[in-house]
C-alpha positions in Angstrom: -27.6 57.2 -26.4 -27.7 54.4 -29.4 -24.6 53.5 -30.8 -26.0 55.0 -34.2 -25.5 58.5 -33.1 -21.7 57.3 -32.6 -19.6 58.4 -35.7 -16.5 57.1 -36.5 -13.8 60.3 -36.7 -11.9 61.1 -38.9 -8.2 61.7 -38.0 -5.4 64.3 -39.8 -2.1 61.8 -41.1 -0.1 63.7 -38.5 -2.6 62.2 -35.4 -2.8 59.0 -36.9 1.7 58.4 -37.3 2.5 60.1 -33.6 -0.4 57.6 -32.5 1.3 54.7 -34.1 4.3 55.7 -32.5 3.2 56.4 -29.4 1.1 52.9 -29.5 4.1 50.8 -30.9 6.5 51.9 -27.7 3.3 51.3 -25.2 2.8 47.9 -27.2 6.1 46.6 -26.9 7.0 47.1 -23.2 3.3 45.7 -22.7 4.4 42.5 -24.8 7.6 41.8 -23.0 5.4 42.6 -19.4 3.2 39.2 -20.8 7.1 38.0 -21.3 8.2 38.6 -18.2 4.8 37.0 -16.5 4.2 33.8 -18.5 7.8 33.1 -18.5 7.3 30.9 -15.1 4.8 28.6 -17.2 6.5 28.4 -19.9 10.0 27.7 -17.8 8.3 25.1 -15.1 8.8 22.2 -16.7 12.6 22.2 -16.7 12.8 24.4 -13.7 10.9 21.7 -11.7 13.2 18.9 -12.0 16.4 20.1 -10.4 14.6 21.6 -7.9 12.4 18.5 -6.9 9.1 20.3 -7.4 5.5 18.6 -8.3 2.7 20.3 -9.6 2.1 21.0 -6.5 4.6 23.6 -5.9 4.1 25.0 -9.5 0.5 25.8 -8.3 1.7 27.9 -5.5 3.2 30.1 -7.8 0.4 29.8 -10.5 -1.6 31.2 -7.3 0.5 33.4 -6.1 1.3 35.4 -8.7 -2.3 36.2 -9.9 -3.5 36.9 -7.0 -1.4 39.6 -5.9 -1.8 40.6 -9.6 -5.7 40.4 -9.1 -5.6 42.4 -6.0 -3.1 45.1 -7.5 -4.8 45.8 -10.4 -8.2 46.8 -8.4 -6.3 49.1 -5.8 -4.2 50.4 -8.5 -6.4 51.6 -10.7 -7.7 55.0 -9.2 -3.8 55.4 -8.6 -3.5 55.1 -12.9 -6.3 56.9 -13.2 -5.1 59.9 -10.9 -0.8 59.7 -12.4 -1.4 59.4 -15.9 -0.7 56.1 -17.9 3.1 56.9 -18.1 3.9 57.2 -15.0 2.5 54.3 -14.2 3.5 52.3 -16.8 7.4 53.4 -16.2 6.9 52.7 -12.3 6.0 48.8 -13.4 8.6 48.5 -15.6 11.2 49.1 -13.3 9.7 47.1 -10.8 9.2 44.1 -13.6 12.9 44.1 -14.0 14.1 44.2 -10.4 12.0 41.1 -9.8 12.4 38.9 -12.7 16.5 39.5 -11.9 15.9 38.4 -8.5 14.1 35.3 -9.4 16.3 34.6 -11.3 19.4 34.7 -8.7 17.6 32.1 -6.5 19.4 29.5 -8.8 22.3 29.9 -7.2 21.5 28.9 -4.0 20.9 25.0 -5.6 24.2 23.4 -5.0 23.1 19.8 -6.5 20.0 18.6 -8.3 17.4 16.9 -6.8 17.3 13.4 -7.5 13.6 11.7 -9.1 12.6 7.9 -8.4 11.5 6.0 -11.9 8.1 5.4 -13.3 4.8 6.3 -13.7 4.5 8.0 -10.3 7.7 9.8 -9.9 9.0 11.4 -6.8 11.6 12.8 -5.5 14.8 10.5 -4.1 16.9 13.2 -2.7 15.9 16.8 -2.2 18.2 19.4 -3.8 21.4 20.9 -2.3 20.8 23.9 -1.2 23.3 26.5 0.1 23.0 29.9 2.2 21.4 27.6 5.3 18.1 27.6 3.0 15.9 24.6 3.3 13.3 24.0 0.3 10.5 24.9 2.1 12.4 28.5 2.5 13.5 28.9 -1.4 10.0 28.0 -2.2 8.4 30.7 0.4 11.2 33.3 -1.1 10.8 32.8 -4.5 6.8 32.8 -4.5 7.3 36.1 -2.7 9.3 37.6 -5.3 7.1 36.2 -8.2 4.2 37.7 -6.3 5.6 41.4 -5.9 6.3 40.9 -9.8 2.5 40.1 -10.0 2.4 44.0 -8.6 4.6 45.6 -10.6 2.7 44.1 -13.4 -0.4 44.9 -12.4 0.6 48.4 -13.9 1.1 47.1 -17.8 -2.5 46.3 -18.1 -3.7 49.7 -16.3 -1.6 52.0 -17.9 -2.3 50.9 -21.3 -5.6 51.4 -21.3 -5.5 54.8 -19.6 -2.9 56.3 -22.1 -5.6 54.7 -25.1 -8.5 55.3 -23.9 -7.0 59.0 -24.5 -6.0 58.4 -28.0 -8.8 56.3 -29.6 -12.1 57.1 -30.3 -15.0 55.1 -28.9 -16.1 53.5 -32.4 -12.3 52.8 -32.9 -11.9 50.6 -29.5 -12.9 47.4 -31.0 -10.4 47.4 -33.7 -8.0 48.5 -30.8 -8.7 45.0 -29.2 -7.5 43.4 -31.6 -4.0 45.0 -31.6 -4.3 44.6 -28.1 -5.1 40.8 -28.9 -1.5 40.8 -30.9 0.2 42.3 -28.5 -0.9 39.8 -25.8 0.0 37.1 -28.1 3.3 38.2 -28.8 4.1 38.6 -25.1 3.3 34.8 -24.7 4.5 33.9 -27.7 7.9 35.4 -26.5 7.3 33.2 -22.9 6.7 30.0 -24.7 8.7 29.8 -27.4 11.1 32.0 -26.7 11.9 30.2 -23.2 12.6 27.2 -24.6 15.2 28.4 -26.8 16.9 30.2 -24.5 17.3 27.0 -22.5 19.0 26.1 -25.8 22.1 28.1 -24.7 21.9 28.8 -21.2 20.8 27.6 -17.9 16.9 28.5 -16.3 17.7 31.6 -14.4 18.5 33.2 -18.1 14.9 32.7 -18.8 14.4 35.5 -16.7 17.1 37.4 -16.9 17.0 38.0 -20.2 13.3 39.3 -20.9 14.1 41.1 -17.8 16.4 43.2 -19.9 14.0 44.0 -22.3 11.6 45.8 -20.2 14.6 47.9 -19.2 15.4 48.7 -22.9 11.5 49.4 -23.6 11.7 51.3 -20.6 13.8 53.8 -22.2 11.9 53.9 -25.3 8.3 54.8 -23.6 10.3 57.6 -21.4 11.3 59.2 -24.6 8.7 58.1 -26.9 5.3 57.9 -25.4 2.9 60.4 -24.3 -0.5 60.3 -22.1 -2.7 61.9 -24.7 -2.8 63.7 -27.8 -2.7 66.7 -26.4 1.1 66.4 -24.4 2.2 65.0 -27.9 1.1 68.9 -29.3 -2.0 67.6 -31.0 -4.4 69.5 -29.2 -7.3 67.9 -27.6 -9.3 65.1 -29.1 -12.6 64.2 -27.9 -13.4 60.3 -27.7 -17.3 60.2 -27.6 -17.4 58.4 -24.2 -17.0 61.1 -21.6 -19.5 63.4 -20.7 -16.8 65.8 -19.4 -14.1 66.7 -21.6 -12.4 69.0 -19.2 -8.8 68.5 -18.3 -9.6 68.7 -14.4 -7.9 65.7 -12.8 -10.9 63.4 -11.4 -10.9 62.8 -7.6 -10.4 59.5 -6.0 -14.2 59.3 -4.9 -15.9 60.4 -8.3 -13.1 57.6 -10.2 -14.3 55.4 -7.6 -18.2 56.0 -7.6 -18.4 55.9 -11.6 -16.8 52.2 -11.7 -17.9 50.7 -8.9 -21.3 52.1 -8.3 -22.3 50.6 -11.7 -24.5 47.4 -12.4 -23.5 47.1 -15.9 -19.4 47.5 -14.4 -19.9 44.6 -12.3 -21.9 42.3 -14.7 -19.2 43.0 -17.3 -16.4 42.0 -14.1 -18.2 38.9 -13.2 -18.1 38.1 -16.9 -13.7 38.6 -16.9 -14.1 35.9 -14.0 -15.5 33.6 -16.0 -12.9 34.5 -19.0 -10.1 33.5 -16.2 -11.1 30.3 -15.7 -10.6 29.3 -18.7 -7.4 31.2 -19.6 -5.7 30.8 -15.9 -6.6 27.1 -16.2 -5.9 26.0 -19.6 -4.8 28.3 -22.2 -2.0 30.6 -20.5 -0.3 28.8 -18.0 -0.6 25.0 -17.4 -0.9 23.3 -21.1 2.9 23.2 -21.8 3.1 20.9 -18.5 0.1 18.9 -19.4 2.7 17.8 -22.7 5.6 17.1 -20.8 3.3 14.9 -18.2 0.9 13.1 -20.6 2.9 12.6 -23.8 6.6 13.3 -23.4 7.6 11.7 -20.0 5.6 8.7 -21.0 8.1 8.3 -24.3 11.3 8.9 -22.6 10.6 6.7 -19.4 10.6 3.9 -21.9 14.1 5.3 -23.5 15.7 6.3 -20.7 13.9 6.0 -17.4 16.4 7.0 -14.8 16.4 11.0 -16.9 12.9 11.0 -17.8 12.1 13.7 -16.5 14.6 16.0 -17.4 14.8 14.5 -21.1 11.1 15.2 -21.8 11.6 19.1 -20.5 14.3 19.8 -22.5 12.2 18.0 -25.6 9.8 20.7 -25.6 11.4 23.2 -27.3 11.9 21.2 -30.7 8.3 18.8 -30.1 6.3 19.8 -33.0 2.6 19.6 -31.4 4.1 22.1 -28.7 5.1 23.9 -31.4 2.0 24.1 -33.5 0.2 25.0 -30.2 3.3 27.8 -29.4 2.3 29.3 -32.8 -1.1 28.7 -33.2 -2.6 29.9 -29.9 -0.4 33.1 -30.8 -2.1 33.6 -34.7 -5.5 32.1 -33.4 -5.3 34.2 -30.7 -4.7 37.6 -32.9 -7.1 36.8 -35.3 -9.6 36.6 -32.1 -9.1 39.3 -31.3 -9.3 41.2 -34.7 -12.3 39.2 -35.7 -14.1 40.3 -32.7 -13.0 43.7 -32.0 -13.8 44.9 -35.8 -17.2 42.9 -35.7 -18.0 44.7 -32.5 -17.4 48.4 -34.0 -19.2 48.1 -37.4 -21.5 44.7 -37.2 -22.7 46.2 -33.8 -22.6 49.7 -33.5 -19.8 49.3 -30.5 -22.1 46.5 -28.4 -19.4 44.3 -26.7 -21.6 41.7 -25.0 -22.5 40.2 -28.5 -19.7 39.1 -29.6 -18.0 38.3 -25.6 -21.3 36.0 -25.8 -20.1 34.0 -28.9 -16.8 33.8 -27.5 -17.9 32.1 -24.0 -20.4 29.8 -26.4 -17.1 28.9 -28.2 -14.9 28.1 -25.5 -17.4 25.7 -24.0 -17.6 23.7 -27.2 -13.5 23.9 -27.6 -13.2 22.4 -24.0 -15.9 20.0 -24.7 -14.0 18.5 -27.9 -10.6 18.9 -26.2 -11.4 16.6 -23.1 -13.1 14.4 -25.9 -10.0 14.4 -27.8 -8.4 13.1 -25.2 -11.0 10.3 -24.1 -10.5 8.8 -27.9 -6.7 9.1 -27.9 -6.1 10.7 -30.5 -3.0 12.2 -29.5 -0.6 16.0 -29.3 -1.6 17.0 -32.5 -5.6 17.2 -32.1 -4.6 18.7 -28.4 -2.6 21.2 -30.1 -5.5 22.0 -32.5 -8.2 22.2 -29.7 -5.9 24.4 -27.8 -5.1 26.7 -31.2 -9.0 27.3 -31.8 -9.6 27.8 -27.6 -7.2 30.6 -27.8 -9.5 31.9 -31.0 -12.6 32.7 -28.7 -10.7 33.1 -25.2 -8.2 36.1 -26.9 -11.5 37.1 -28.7 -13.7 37.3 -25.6 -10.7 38.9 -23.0 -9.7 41.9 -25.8 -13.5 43.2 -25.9 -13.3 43.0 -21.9 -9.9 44.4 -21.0 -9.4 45.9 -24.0 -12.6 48.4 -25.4 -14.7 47.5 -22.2 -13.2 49.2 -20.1 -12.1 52.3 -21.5 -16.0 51.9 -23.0 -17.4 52.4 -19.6 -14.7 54.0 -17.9 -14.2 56.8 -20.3 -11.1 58.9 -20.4 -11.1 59.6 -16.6 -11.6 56.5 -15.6 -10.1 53.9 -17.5 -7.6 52.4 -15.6 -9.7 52.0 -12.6 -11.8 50.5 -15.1 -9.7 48.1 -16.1 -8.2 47.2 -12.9 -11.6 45.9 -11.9 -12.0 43.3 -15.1 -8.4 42.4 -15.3 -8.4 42.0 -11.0 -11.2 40.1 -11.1 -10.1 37.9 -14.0 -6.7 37.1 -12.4 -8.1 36.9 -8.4 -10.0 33.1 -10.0 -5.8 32.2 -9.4 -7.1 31.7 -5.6 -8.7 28.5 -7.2 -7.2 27.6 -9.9 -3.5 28.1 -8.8 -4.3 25.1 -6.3 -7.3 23.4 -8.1 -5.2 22.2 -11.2 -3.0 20.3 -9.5 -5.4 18.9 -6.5 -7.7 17.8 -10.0 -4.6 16.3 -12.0 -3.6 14.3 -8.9 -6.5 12.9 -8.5 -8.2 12.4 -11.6 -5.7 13.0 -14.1 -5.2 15.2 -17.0 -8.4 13.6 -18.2 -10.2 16.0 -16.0 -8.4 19.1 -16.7 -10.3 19.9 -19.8 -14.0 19.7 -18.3 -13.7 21.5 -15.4 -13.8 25.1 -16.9 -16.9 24.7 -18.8 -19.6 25.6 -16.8 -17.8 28.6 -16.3 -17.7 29.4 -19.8 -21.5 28.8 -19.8 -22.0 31.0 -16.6 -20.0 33.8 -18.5 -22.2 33.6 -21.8 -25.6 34.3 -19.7 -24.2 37.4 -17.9 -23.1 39.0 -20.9 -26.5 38.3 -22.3 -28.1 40.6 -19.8 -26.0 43.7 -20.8 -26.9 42.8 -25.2 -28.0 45.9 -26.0 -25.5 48.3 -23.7 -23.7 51.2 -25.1 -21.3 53.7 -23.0 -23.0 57.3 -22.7 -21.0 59.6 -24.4 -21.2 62.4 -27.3 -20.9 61.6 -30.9 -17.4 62.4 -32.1 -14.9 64.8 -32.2 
């Protein structure tokens, strides 16, 4: 079928407000799942200097984390898929909030601060105090633990989202549904990185988990009253959405979720393709650029002021630093209008085709990274790192929403959706087994300078697989 014979519907004012009330209370406990994820990034810096960790033990947890989220999302799915999106979704939540609390509670078992040594190559003096007969090695192994079983409880926010919409929007409709999903994405880390840093205003680090913790269990409540799988259990009949060739309400077996997924060349072309979308993102744009400030331009200032506190001066600087600002802010806007920009160009420039427009974004990312690591070589300091990372987060966001987002309720249609999903977003996060170790092996040694390069090949490898799926369309029926 050509993606002219796909009609856009048309939708009665009482579909279109329960949708957008169904959508806001599935968008917001989505955002504050990002919240509750990206809060570790955004809270290393300040966590790592009373607890004497490096990049090093940062990484374990930028590994750990995704890969139990990677892994989840691809054996979760059929579960999704076979549930119903709410189900799901309210099983996560509960398990997001147990574990951020937990996390959270390991601050108490830090008697005294570790101590740092001065200058350029800082290390730690004297481990922290720790109490409860633990020994660093032991609150490291607990807490990655912990942050990993969040990584499975999470796994369900991506899943579930795309099952309960793949329900309510109509194929030629997904695009534009990126985008949203784009905002919502954004907001969730815009809540992690700015919004971490000013709790550490008022309160000590364990708050900065804590507290979004809380939310989930207040949007928690929300979705069980408020949100419904489909259309149909919100008393709006059915509604067909031109993607599935069987519109029947006949719960899909494991096997036939499984075979139409994963026995599909164009499924896998468009998974290897989210791979190459988490290299950049796990790499650079979601979890390790507020650390590469703190390192490269903040320690540097305040080892000159103060060098015995370095360290813990330049964290707590981030908050009001105005180049992590503009990067807080901009990756969040740049990132929305990615998304928008390329879902909407996607529905009505090509006819639903995702691969075009995931092609420009992989093109654009490798010309973002090029200027950022040449930025960089020229010195010309945090503001033109902020601007390359603003405009990266433009074609990343752009590329991820047509993937996660209309992808894969695209090609998994209603029935299969999540399972769908799980197998882009798994395979985007699983590229943690590299780069949760790899960023701090290639800062130590070769320096920040080398952080930029590395994903661009990647980005390259990304553009030329989409390029063999151009012309691809989901098989479905024409509307509604």
């Amino acid at each position: 079928m050509t993606s002219a014979t796909l009609a856009r519907p048309e939708h009665t004012q009482a579909f279109r407000e329960r949708r957008a009330v169904n959508w806001l209370s599935l968008g917001m406990l989505y955002a504050f799942f990002y919240a509750t994820r990206y809060n570790f990034a955004a809270a290393a810096p300040r966590m790592a200097v009373p607890l004497g960790w490096k990049n090093t033990e940062l990484g374990v947890f930028e590994m750990m984390m995704p890969l139990v989220y990677g892994l989840a999302v691809v054996f979760n799915g059929p579960l999704a898929d076979r549930i119903g999106g709410k189900k799901a979704f309210l099983f996560g939540a509960v398990g997001v909030t147990v574990m951020n609390v937990l996390f959270g509670l390991a601050s108490f078992a830090v008697l005294s601060p570790a101590v740092w040594s001065q200058g350029a190559n800082a290390h730690v003096v004297t481990p922290a105090a720790l109490g409860y007969g633990l020994t660093s090695g032991m609150l490291l192994t607990l807490m990655a633990i912990v942050w990993g079983l969040n990584g499975y409880f999470q796994s369900f926010g991506a899943l579930s989202i795309v099952k309960v919409n793949a329900q309510w929007f109509h194929v030629r409709e997904r695009g534009t549904f990126a985008g949203v999903f784009g905002v919502l994405i954004r907001f969730g880390l815009l809540l992690a990185f700015q919004g971490v840093p000013l709790i550490f205003l008022f309160f000590p680090w364990q708050y900065a988990f804590w507290i979004p913790g809380l939310c989930v269990a207040v949007f928690f409540l929300v979705n069980l009253k408020w949100m419904e799988n489909s259309p149909k259990d919100a008393g709006l009949g059915e509604f067909d959405t031109g993607d599935d060739a069987d519109p029947s309400d006949v719960a899909p077996t494991i096997g036939e979720i499984l075979r139409k997924v994963f026995a599909s060349r164009t499924m896998w072309i468009i998974a290897a393709g989210s791979m190459m979308v988490g290299f950049v993102r796990r790499s650079v744009v979601d979890a390790w650029w507020p650390k590469y400030f703190v390192d490269v331009f903040l320690e540097p200032k305040y080892r000159l002021i103060d060098p015995t506190h370095a360290k813990e001066l330049a964290a707590r600087a981030l908050v009001s630093y105005p180049p992590y600002i503009i990067a807080t802010w901009g990756i969040a806007l740049a990132g929305i209008a990615g998304g928008f920009a390329f879902g909407i160009t996607s529905d009505r420039r090509f006819g639903g085709r995702r691969a075009p427009v995931i092609v420009f974004g992989f093109i654009g990312m490798a010309v973002m990274l090029a200027l950022f690591g040449t930025s960089d070589l020229l010195n010309l300091g945090p503001i033109a790192a902020a601007c390359c990372l603003v405009v990266l987060s433009f074609f990343v966001n752009g590329a991820h929403g047509m993937i996660s987002g209309a992808a894969s309720m695209d090609f998994g249609g209603r029935k299969a959706a999540a399972t769908a999903a799980g197998l882009f977003d798994g395979m985007q996060y699983l590229t943690a087994f590299i780069v949760g170790p790899g960023v701090p092996l290639l800062t130590k040694r070769w320096g920040w300078e080398a952080w930029h390069w590395a994903p661009i090949p990647f980005a390259l490898v990304g553009a030329v697989l989409m390029m063999r799926i151009w012309n691809v369309v989901p098989k479905g029926r024409a509307s509604h």
